[in-house]
C-alpha positions in Angstrom: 44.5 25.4 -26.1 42.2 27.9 -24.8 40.0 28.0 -28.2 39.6 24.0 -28.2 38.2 24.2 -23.9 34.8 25.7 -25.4 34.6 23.4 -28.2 34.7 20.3 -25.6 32.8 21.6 -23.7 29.9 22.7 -26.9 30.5 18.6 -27.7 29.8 17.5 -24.5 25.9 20.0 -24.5 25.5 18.6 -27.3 26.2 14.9 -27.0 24.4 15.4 -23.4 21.0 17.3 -25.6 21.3 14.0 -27.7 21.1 11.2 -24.8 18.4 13.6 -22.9 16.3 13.7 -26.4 16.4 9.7 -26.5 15.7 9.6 -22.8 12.7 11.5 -23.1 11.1 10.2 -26.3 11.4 6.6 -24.4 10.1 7.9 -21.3 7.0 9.4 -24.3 6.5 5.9 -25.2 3.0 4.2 -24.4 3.2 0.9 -23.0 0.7 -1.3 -24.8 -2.2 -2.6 -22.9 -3.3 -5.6 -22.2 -6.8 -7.1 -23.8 -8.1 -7.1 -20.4 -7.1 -3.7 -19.8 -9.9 -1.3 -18.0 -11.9 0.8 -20.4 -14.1 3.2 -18.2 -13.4 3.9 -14.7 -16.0 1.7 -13.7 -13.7 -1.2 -14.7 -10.5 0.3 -13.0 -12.7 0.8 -9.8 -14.1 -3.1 -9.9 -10.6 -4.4 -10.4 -9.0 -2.3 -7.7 -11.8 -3.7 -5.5 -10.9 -7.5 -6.6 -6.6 -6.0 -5.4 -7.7 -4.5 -1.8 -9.7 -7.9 -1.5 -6.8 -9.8 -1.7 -4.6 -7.9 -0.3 -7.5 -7.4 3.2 -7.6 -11.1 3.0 -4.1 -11.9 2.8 -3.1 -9.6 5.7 -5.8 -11.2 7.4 -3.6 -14.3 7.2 -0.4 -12.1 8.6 -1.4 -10.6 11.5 -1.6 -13.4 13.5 2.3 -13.9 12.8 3.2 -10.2 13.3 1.6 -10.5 16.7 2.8 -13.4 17.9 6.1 -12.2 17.5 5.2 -9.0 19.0 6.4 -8.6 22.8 4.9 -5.1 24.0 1.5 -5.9 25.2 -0.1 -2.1 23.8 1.2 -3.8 20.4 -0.1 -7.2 20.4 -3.5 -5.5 21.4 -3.7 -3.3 18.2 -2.6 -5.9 15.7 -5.5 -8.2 18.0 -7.8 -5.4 17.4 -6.9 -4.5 13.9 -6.8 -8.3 12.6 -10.3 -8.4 13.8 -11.3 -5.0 11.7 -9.9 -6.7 8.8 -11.8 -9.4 8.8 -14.8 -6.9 9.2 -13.4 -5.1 6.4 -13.3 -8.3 4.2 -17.0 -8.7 4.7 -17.4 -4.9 3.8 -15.6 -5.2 0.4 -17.8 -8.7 0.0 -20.6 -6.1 0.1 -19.1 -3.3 -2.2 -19.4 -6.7 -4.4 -22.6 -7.6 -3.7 -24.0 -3.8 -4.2 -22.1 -3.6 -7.5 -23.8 -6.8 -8.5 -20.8 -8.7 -9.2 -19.3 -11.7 -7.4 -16.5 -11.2 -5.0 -13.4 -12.0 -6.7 -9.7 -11.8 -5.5 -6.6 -10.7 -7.5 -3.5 -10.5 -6.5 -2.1 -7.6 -5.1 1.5 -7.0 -5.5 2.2 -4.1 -3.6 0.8 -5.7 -0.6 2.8 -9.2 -1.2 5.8 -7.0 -1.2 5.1 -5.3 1.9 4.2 -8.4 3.5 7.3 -10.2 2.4 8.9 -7.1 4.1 7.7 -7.3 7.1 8.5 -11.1 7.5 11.9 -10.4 6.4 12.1 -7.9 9.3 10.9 -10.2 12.0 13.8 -13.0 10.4 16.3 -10.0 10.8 15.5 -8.8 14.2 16.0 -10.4 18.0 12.7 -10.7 20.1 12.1 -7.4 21.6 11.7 -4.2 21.4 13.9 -3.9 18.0 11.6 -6.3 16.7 8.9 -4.5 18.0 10.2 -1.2 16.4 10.2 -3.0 13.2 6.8 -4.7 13.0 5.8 -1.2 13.9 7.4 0.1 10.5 6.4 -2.5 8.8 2.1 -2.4 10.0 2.5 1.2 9.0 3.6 0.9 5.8 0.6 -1.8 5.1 -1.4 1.3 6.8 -0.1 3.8 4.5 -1.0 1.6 1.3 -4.3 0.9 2.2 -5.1 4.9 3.4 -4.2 5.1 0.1 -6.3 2.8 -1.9 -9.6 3.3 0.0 -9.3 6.9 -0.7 -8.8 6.5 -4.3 -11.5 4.0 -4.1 -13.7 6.2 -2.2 -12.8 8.9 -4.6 -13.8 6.5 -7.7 -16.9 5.4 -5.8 -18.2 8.9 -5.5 -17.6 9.7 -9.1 -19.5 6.4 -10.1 -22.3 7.6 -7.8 -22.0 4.2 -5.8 -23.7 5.3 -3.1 -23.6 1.6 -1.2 -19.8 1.2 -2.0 -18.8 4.9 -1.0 -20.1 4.1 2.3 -18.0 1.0 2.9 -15.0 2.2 1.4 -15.1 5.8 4.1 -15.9 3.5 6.8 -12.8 0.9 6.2 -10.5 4.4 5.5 -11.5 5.7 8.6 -10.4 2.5 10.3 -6.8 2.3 8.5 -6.5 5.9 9.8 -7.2 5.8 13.3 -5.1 1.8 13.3 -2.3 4.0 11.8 -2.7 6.7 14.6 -2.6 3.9 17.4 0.6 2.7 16.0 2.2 5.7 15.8 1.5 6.3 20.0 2.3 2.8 20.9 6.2 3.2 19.0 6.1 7.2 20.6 5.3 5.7 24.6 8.9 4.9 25.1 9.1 1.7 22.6 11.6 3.5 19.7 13.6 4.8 22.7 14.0 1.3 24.2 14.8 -0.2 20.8 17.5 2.4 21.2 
């Protein structure tokens, strides 16, 4: 009995070296693009501008909700403020368009229908108050977090592409979803997570 304990145990490396080798060479395997597909970086930065487009202009469209279910007062003034940026920041990627010489053009953005979609579901799932507060909290910093995100890989694309007129946009609209980011964090730190409580 004791010689046939290795010899499990030398099957079970060996069948586990098998499923591992098929794992991987999946995990290897390209994934065919489409015929639209980006070619240069130039392309991946133009359609990246057309997804933070929608995305600006759909959240745009949210806000307004998010703070009308809002009831701290430091809260509804932020998503006030920042709803107004937005729409600021809509006309600076209308420029980024214009500079590039291209027509401004929307495409969905998935990421940021998914966090939208969250964010409703959280007001749906939460009583007035500050647990709802607490929540649209969460959920304005996640859309925060994204778009820190995308203007900085835009920014960085812009300043490869030597788009001098974009680059300039792009810092200014990241500086913006950094500082909204930083209000929100003081507004749920001044007592509002501890009432939720």
């Amino acid at each position: 009995m004791e010689t046939k304990t290795p010899a499990k145990k030398t099957a079970s490396k060996t069948t586990a070296s098998k499923t591992a080798a098929k794992t991987s060479s999946k995990s290897t395997a390209k994934t065919p693009a489409k015929k639209s597909a980006a070619k240069e970086l130039k392309d991946l930065f133009e359609d990246s501008l057309k997804d933070i487009y929608w995305a600006e202009k759909a959240l745009v469209k949210a806000l307004p909700t998010m703070m009308k279910n809002a009831t701290d007062e430091k809260l509804k003034t932020s998503i006030e403020n920042h709803l107004a940026e937005t729409e600021n920041q809509v006309t600076r990627l209308e420029e980024c368009f214009k500079a590039l010489g291209k027509k401004a053009q929307a495409k969905k953005c998935d990421a940021m229908q998914g966090l939208l979609d969250e964010a409703k579901s959280i007001i749906e799932e939460t009583e007035p108050g500050t647990v709802r507060d607490a929540g649209i909290i969460a959920a304005a910093q996640k859309v925060e977090h994204y778009e820190i995100a995308t203007y900085g890989t835009l920014a960085a694309f812009a300043k490869v592409l030597q788009e001098e007129d974009c680059l300039k946009y792009l810092l200014e609209t990241l500086d913006e979803e950094k500082k909204c980011d930083e209000l929100l964090t003081k507004v749920a730190d001044t007592n509002l997570n501890s009432k939720a409580m």
